[in-house]
C-alpha positions in Angstrom: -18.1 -7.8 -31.5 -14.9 -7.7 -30.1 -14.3 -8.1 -26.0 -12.6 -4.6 -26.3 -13.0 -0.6 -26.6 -10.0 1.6 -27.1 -10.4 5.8 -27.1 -8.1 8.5 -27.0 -7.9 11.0 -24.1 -8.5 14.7 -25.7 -6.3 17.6 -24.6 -6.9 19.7 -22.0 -9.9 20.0 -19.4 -11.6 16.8 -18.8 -12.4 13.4 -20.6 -15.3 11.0 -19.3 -15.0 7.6 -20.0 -17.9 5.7 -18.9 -19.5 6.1 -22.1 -16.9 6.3 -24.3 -15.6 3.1 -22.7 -18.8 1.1 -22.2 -17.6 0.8 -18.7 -20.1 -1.1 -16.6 -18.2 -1.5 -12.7 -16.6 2.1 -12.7 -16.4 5.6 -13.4 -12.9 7.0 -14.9 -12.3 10.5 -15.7 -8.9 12.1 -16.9 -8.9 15.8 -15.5 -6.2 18.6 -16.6 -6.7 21.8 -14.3 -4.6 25.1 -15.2 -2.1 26.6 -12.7 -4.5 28.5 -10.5 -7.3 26.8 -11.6 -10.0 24.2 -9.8 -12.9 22.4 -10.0 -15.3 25.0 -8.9 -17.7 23.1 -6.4 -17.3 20.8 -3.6 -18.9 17.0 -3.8 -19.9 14.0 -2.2 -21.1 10.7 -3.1 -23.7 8.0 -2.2 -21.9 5.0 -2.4 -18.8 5.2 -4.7 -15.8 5.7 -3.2 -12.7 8.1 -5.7 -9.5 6.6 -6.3 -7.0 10.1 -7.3 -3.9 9.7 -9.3 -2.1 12.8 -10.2 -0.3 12.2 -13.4 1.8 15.7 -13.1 2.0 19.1 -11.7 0.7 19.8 -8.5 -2.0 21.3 -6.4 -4.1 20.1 -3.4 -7.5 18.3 -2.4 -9.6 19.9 0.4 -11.6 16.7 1.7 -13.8 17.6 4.7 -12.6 21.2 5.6 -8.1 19.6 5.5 -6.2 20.9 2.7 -4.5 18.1 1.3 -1.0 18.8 -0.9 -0.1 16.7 -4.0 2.2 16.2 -6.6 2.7 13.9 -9.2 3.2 10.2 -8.3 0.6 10.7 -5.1 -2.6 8.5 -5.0 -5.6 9.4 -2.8 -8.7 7.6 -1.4 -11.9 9.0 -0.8 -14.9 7.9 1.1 -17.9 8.5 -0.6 -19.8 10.8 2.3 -16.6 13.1 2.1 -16.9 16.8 0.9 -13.9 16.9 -1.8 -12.8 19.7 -4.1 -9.2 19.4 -6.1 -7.1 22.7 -7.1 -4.0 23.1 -9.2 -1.4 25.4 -7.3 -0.7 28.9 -8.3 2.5 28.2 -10.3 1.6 24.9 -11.7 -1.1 23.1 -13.9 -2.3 19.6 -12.5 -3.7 16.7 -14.3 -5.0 13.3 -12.5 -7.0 10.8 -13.0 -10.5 9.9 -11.0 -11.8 6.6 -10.5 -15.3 6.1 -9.2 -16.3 2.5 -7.9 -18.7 1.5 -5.2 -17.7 1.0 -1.9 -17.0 -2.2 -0.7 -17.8 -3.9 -4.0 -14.7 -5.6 -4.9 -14.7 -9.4 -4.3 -12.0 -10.6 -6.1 -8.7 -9.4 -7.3 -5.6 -10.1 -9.2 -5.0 -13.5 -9.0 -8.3 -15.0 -7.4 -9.9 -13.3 -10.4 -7.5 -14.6 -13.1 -8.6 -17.3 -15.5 -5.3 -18.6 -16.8 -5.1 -19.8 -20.3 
């Protein structure tokens, strides 16, 4: 079996890839919302804090009541207990990507992590 697992992202609304991936430390999602569109309920978590990167477009984030702007390029950091809810803007579609990790789980990183070969 090989130490690997590759899959495409499909077009338009939203890919999972927990499963597809066999991910076993995080959640990833890839999420393309139309102009004036948005995910239609607000959330929380348990434990796992998000991770946002919006890949293009623009739109905003309402975390906790604040309306947050984005745009391409912007990353954005959730704690799990907050109420989030993400929206494209009127005149442009968004797409981003959502990472889902617990909180406070990370060890190691980078380098302290790296087994050189």
């Amino acid at each position: 079996m090989a130490n690997y697992n590759k899959v495409g992202a499909a077009e338009g609304g939203r890919t999972v890839l927990h499963d597809a991936l066999g991910l076993t430390g995080a959640e990833i999602s890839i999420n393309n919302v139309p102009a004036g569109g948005g995910v239609p309920f607000f959330h929380a978590h348990k434990k796992n804090e998000e991770i946002y990167y919006i890949i293009s477009g623009k739109g905003a984030a309402i975390i906790d009541g604040e309306t947050i702007a984005l745009e391409a390029g912007d990353w954005v950091r959730i704690s799990p207990p907050a109420m989030r809810k993400f929206c494209a803007a009127e005149d442009s579609p968004m797409s981003y990507i959502c990472i889902q990790v617990k909180e406070n789980s990370l060890e190691e990183f980078t380098g302290e992590d790296a087994i050189m070969g």
